[in-house]
Each structure stands twice: as structure tokens, then as C-alpha cells.
N, C-alpha and C positions, 0 to 999 in steps of 0.2 A: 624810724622815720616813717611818719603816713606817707605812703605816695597814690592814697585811693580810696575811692570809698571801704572802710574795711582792710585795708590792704596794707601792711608792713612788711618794711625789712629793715634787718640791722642792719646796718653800714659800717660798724666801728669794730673793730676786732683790740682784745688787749694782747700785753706780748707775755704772759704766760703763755698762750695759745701759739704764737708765733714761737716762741721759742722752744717750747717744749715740740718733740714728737717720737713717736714709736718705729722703732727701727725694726727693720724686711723681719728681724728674729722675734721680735715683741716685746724686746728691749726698751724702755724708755730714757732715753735721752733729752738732755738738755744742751744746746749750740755752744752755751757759753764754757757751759764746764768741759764739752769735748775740745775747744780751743783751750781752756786754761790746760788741759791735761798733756795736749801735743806742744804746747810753751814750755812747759815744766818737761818737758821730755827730752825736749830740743837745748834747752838749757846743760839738762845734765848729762844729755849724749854727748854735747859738743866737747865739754869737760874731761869726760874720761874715753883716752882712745881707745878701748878694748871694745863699746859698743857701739855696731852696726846701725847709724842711724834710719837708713834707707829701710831695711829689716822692721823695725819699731814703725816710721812712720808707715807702711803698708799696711797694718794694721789699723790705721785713721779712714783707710783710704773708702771702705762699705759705712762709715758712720756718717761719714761726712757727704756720698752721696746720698744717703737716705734725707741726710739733712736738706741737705740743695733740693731734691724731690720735694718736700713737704715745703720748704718756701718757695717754690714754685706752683706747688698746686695752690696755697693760698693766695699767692698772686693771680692768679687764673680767677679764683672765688671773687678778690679785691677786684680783677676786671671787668667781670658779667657783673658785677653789680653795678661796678662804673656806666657802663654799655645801656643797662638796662633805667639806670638813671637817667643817663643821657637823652636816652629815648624820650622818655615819660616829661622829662622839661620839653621835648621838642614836641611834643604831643599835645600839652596846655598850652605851650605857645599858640600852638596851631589853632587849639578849641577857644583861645581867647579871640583871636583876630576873626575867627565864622565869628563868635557867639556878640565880638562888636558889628559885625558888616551886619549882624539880623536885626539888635538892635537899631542902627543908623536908619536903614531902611525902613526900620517900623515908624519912626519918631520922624525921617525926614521926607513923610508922604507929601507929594501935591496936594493942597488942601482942594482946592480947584474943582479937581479931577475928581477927589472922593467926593464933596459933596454931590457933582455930578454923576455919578455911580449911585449914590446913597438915595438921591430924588429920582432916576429910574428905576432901582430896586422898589420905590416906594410905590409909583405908580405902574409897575405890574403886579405887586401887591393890593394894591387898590384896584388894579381890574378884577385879579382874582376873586377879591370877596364879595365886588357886585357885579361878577359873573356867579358865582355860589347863592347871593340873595335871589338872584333871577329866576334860578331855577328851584331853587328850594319852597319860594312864593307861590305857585301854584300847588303844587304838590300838597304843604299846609294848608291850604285853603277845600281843596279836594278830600282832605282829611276829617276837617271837621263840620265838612256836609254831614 
């Protein structure tokens, strides 16, 4: 998404990303398959009484934090974006309402008043230049003695 002159960011994450992540060991794990695997655990613990289910699911219990970390951090990533989005609409909002109040003001002058401004800039402009001829007159004339 452009949000600037030059200036992108992604916004949209897929769920390979979300789902996959590397666990504290360098392990790479997948959410769903650590779920299918504690289902199918739980299944066949419950079945046969000789196994300790408590024992087996301990085992879940570092994967599954890892897990929760990693969708949390990219919640966190999903929120500074949001944040940073948020901002940047309230920013053009902002630069539209100046960049109309400059226009308004340009388009809804006193005509009045400028012309009046415009016929006094004229005529100190018109002194200046036959204050400038005044003195320039002599001077040419002294010249081509």
C-alpha cells in the first residue's frame, strides 16, 4: 500500500507466515500440526489407562508457548501498522482541510479591497519610476555634453 510519496508498506500477511514458526530450539513448527498431534495424543491417552496423560501433555506445554509468542509478536507487527495507518489518514485529513482553507482564501478574496491594494501598488510604482526618470535626466544630459 503507498502511504507517501515513495513510501510503502505491506499490510496483508498470509497464514503460512502466521502459522508456521520456529521454536526457542530452532525447531520449526507448524500450529496446526502441533494441535493435530496433542488431539491424537489425547485421544489415544484417554483410551488406554496405562498412559500418563498429564506426563505426554507437558511435553506441549514449550511448543505451544513458543507458539502464543510468535502470534503475539505478529500481532504487535499487525498493530504498529494499524497505529501507523491510522496516523497517516489523520494526517491527510488534516493536510486536506489546511490545503482547502488556503485554497478558499485564495479564490474567496475581496475583490474590492484588492483592486484597491493593486491601484496603490501601482501608483507607488508610478512614483518610483518618475522619481528614477527625474533624476536620471540630468545626469544624461551632463553626459553627452
Amino acid at each position: 500500500l503507498d502511504i507517501g510519496a515513495g513510501i510503502q508498506m505491506e499490510v496483508s500477511m498470509n497464514g503460512v507466515t502466521v502459522m508456521n514458526y520456529t521454536q526457542a530450539d530452532g525447531t520449526p513448527q507448524n500450529i496446526y500440526n502441533l494441535m493435530d498431534e496433542i488431539t491424537r495424543m489425547l485421544e489415544n491417552g484417554v483410551t488406554d489407562p496405562d498412559v500418563n496423560v498429564v506426563e505426554k501433555l507437558n511435553k506441549f506445554i514449550k511448543p505451544l508457548q513458543d507458539g502464543q509468542s510468535h502470534t503475539l509478536s505478529l500481532t504487535a507487527e499487525i498493530g504498529g501498522k494499524d497505529n501507523r495507518l491510522e496516523l497517516m489518514h489523520a494526517r491527510y485529513g488534516q493536510d486536506e482541510l489546511n490545503y482547502t482553507q488556503m485554497k478558499a482564501d485564495a479564490e474567496d478574496a475581496d475583490q474590492a479591497e484588492l483592486i484597491m491594494n493593486y491601484k496603490m501598488a501601482e501608483a507607488v510604482y508610478n512614483a518610483a519610476l518618475a522619481t528614477g526618470a527625474y533624476i536620471i535626466q540630468p545626469t544624461l544630459m551632463d553626459f553627452l555634453r
